[in-house]
C-alpha positions in Angstrom: 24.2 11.1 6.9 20.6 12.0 8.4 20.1 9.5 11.5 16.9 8.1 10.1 19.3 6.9 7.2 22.1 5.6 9.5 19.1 3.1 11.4 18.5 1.5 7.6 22.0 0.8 6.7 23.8 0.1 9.9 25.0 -3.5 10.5 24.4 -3.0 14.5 20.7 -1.4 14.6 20.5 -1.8 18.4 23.4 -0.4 18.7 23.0 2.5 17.1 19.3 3.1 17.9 20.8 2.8 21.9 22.8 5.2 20.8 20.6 7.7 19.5 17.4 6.3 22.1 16.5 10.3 23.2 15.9 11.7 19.7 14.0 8.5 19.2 12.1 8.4 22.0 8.7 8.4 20.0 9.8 6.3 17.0 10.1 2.1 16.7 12.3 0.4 14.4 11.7 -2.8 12.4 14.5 -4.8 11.2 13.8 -8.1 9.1 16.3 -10.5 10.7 16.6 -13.9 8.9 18.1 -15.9 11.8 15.2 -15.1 14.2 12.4 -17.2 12.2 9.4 -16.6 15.5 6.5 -14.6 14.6 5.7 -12.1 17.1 2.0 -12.0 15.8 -0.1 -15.2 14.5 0.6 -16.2 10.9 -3.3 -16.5 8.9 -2.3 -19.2 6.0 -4.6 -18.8 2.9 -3.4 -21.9 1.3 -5.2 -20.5 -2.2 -4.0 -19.6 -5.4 -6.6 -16.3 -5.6 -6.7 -15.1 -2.0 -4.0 -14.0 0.1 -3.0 -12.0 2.9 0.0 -10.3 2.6 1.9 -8.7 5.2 4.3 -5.4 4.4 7.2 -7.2 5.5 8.6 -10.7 6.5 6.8 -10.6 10.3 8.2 -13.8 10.9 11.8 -12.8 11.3 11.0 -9.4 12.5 13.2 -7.6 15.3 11.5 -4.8 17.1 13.6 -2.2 18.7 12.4 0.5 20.5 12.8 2.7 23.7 11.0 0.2 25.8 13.2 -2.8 24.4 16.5 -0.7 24.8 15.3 0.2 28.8 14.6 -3.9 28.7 10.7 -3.1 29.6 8.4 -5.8 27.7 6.0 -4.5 25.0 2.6 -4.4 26.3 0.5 -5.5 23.2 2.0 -6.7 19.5 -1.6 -5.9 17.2 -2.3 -6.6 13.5 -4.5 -4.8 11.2 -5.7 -6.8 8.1 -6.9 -4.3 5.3 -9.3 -5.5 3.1 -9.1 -4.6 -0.2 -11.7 -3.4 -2.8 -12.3 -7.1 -4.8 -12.3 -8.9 -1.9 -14.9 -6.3 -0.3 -16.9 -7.3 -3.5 -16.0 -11.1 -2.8 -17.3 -10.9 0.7 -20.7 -9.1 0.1 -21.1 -12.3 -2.5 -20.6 -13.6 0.7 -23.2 -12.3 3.2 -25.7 -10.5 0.9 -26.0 -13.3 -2.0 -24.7 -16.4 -0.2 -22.7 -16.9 -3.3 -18.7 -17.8 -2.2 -15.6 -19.9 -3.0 -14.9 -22.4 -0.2 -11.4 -21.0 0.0 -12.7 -17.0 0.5 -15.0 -18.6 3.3 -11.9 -20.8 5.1 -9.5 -18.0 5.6 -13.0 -15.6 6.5 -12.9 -18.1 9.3 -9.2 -17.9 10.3 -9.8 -14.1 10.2 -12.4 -14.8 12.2 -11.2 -17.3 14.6 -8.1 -14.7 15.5 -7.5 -12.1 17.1 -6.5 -9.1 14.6 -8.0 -6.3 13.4 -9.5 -5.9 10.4 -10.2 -2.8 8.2 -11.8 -1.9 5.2 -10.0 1.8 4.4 -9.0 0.8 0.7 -11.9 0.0 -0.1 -13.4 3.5 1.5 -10.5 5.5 -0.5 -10.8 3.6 -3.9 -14.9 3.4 -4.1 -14.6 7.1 -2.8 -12.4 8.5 -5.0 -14.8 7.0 -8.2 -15.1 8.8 -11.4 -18.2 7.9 -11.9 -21.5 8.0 -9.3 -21.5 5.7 -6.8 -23.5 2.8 -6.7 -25.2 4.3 -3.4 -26.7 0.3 -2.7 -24.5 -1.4 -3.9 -22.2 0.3 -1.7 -24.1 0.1 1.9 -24.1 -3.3 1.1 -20.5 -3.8 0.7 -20.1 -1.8 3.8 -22.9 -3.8 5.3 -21.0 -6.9 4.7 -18.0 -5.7 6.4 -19.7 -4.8 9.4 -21.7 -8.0 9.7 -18.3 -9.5 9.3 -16.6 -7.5 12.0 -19.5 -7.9 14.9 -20.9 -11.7 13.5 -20.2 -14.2 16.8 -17.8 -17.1 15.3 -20.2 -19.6 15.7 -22.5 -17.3 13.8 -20.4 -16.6 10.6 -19.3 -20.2 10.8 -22.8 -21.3 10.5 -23.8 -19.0 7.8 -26.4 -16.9 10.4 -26.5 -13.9 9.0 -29.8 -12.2 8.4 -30.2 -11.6 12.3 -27.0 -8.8 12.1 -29.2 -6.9 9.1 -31.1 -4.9 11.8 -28.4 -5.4 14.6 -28.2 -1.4 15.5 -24.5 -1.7 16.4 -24.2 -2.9 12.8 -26.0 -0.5 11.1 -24.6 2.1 13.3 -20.8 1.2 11.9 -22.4 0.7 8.5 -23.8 4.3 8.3 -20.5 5.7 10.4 -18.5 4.2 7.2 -21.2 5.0 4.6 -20.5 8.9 5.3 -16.9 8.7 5.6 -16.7 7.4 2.3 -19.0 10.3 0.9 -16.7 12.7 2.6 -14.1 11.1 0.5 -16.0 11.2 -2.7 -14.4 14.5 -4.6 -11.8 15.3 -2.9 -9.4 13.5 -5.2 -6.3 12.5 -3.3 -2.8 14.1 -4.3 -0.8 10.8 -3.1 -2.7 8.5 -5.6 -2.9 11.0 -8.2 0.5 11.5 -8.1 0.9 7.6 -8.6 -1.3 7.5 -10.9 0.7 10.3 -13.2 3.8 8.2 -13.2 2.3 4.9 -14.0 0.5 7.2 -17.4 3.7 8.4 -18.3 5.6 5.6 -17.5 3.4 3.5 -19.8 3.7 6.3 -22.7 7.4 6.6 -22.4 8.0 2.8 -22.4 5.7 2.8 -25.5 7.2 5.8 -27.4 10.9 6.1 -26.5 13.6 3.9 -27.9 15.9 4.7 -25.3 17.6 1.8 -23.4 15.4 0.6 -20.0 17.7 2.8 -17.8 18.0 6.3 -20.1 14.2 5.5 -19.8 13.6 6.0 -16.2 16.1 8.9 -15.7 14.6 10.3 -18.5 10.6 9.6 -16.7 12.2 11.2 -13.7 13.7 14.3 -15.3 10.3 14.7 -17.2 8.4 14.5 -13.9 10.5 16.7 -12.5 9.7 19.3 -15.1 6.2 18.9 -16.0 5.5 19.1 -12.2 7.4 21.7 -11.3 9.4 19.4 -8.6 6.5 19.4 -6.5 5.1 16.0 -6.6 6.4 13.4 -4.1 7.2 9.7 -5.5 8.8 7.1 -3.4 11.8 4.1 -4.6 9.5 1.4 -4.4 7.0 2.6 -7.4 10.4 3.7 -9.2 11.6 0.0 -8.7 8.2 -1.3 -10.1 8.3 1.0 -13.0 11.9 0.2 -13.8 11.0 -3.6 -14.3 8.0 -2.9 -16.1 10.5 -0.6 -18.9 12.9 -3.5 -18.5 10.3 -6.0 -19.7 10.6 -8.0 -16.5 7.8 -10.4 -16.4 6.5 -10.8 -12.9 5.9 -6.9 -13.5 2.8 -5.7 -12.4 2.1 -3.9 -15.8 2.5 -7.6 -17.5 -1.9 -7.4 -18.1 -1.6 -3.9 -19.9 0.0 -3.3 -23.5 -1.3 -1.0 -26.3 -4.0 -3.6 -27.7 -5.7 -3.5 -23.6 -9.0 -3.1 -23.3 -10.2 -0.1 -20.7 -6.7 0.8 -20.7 -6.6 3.7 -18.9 -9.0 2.2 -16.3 -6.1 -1.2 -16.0 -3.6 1.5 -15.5 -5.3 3.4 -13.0 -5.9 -0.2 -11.0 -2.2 -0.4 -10.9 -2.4 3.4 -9.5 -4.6 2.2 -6.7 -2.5 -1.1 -5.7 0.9 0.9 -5.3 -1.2 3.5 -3.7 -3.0 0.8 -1.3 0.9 -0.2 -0.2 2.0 3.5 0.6 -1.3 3.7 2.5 -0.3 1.0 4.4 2.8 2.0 5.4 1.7 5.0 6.6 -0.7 3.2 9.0 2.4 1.5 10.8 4.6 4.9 10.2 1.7 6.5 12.1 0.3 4.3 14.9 4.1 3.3 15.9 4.9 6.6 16.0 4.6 7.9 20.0 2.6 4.5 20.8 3.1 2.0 23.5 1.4 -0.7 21.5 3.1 -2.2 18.1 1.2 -2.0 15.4 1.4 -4.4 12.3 -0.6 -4.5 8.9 -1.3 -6.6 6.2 -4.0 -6.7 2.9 -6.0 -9.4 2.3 -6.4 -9.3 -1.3 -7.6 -11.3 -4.8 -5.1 -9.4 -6.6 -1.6 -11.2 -7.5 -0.1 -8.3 -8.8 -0.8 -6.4 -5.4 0.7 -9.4 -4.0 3.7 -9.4 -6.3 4.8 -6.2 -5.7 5.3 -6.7 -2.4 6.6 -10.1 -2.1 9.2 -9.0 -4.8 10.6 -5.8 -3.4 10.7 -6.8 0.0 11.3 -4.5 3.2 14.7 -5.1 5.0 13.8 -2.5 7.4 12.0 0.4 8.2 11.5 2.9 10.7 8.8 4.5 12.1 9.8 7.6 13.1 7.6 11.5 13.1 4.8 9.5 11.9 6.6 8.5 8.6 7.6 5.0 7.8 11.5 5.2 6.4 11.8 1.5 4.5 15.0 -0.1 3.2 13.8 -2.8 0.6 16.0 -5.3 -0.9 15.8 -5.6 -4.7 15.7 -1.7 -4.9 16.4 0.4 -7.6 19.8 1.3 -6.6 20.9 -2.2 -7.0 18.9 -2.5 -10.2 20.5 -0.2 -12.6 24.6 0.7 -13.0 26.4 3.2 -10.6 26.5 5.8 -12.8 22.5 6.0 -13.2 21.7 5.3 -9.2 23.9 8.3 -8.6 22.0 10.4 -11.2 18.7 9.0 -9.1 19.9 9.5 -6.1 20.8 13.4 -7.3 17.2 13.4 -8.7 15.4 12.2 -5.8 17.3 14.6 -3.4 17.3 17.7 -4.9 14.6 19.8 -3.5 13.4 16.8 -1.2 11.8 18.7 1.5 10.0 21.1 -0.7 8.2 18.4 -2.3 7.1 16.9 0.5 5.8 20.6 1.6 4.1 20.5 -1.6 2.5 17.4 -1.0 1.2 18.0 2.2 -0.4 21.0 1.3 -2.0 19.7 -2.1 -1.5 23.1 -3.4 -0.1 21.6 -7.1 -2.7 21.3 -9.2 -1.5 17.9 -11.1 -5.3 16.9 -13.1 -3.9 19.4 -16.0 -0.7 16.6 -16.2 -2.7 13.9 -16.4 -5.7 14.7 -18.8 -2.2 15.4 -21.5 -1.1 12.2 -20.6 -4.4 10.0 -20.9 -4.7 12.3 -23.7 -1.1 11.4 -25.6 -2.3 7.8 -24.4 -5.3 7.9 -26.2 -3.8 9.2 -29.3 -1.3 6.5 -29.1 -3.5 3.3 -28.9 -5.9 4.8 -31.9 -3.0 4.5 -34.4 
């Protein structure tokens, strides 16, 4: 059993990362522990049935263990990272550009506000980036606009609605324009984790919709398929397996629950999904990476208006994970393994494994060309919801 496997599973994580504390030198390890119940980092309450800020695991019975902890030298900073998301990037330059807002977007702007954490606006920068279509070039500085207003207003300031002074602010516009061009930068280059997401939730939706197959001969079947059709180069992780096996197995908190074959802008409702999965993974990688070598621990959350988003999360969530070669290793509770019979977790298991590392290799170096895969499967898709 690879070590980084061993630190999920094990029953005595401090133990075992003590043991192992030179080869891990550079890596942290979070382990959800439900008798400890303290917050290491404040807790923003939303309070709100639209808004909320979710964080990627339960930081309120969090356990960190690292190299410091194990040579019993104190952290020196705990920091969190809110990420805004796309609609509430849209809610917030309602916000500052229109006046127009919900009191309950405006109360937790001021608990934002009124903290401490970092906040961040990179899925908005990859989604808006990575649009089909042209880019609503003012519409966009706006958005951006907004969000640096946000991030350099004085509390009293944003509490008091002062906003038209930061318009011209040169620190403001300076971020604004920093962003502006990073997103351009963006725009184009299509990116090989989300369209790889974004090719399992299409053929996902086509195989739940074509095959008659029970829920679990489903997803081995999607897997095998994928497998194929991609040549075994494509990268997936358990988590959007365990989403896509409740959404065959008609589960109903599902994040697919808004899509069916009578959906208006399918294909445009599907891709959303793409982009909230992909907005999790992103994430992740944020904590795999700045825990990774780091003296400081590094948290993040997404403040979003999705539910869905919100749902996937809160529903498969993280028991532990390591951050270790700037990769985030996660064991989640309510994973597939424990969701299907032993015969087919083996068979995904075997799946998932078999040529692991040149997958990843693949990935990495973007060299599959996966657009062909999906124009068949909008395509079939297409086809499918014109009968």
């Amino acid at each position: 059993m690879k070590l980084e496997e061993l630190l999920l599973i094990t029953q005595q994580p401090f133990n075992e990362y003590s043991k192992n504390k030179t080869l891990l030198k550079r890596s942290r390890l979070f382990d959800i522990h439900e008798g400890k119940n303290q917050r290491v980092i404040p807790k923003i309450l939303t309070n709100s049935t639209k808004y909320h800020i979710v964080d990627i695991a339960n930081y309120g019975n969090l356990r960190i263990i690292d190299n410091n902890v194990v040579n019993g030298i104190p952290w020196i900073k705990i920091s969190q990272c809110i990420d805004f998301d796309s609609n509430v990037m849209s809610y917030l330059r309602n916000l500052i550009i229109n006046n127009e807002y919900e009191s309950d977007f405006f109360n937790i702007l001021t608990k934002i506000k009124k903290s401490t954490l970092q906040i961040s606006c990179v899925p908005y920068l990859l989604e808006n980036g990575n649009n089909n279509y042209s880019i609503n070039k003012i519409m966009s500085y706006e958005t951006l606009l907004s969000f640096s207003i946000f991030d350099r207003i004085s509390e009293y300031d944003f509490e008091n609605c002062n906003f038209s002074r930061y318009f011209d602010d040169l620190e403001v516009v300076l971020d604004t324009d920093d962003r502006y061009r990073h997103m351009l930068d963006i725009q184009g280059n299509h990116i090989f984790q989300f369209q790889t997401i974004y090719l399992l939730v299409l053929m996902a939706f086509f195989i739940k919709n074509s095959s008659k197959k029970s829920a679990e001969n489903k997803l081995v079947y999607l897997i095998q398929t994928f497998i194929r059709e991609t040549e075994n180069k494509l990268a997936y992780s358990e988590l959007e397996l365990s989403v896509i096996f409740d959404y065959i197995n008609n589960d109903r908190d599902n994040i697919f629950k808004s899509v069916n074959l009578n959906s208006k802008n399918l294909l445009s409702k599907l891709k959303g999904i793409a982009w909230d999965l992909f907005h999790i993974r992103i994430s992740e990688d944020q904590i795999a990476i700045r825990n990774t070598n780091s003296k400081e621990v590094f948290l993040h959350s997404i403040f979003t208006a999705d539910k869905g988003l919100s749902n996937v999360i809160n529903n498969y969530p993280i028991n532990r994970m390591l951050a270790y070669k700037e990769k985030l290793f996660a064991y989640r509770n309510n994973n597939i393994f424990e969701r299907v019979s032993k015969d087919k977790a083996d068979k995904v298991k075997e799946l998932l494994e078999k040529d692991r590392n040149i997958r990843i290799s693949s990935v990495r170096e973007g060299n599959y060309n996966i657009h062909g895969n999906i124009e068949i499967y909008e395509k079939q898709i297409n086809e499918m919801i014109s009968k």
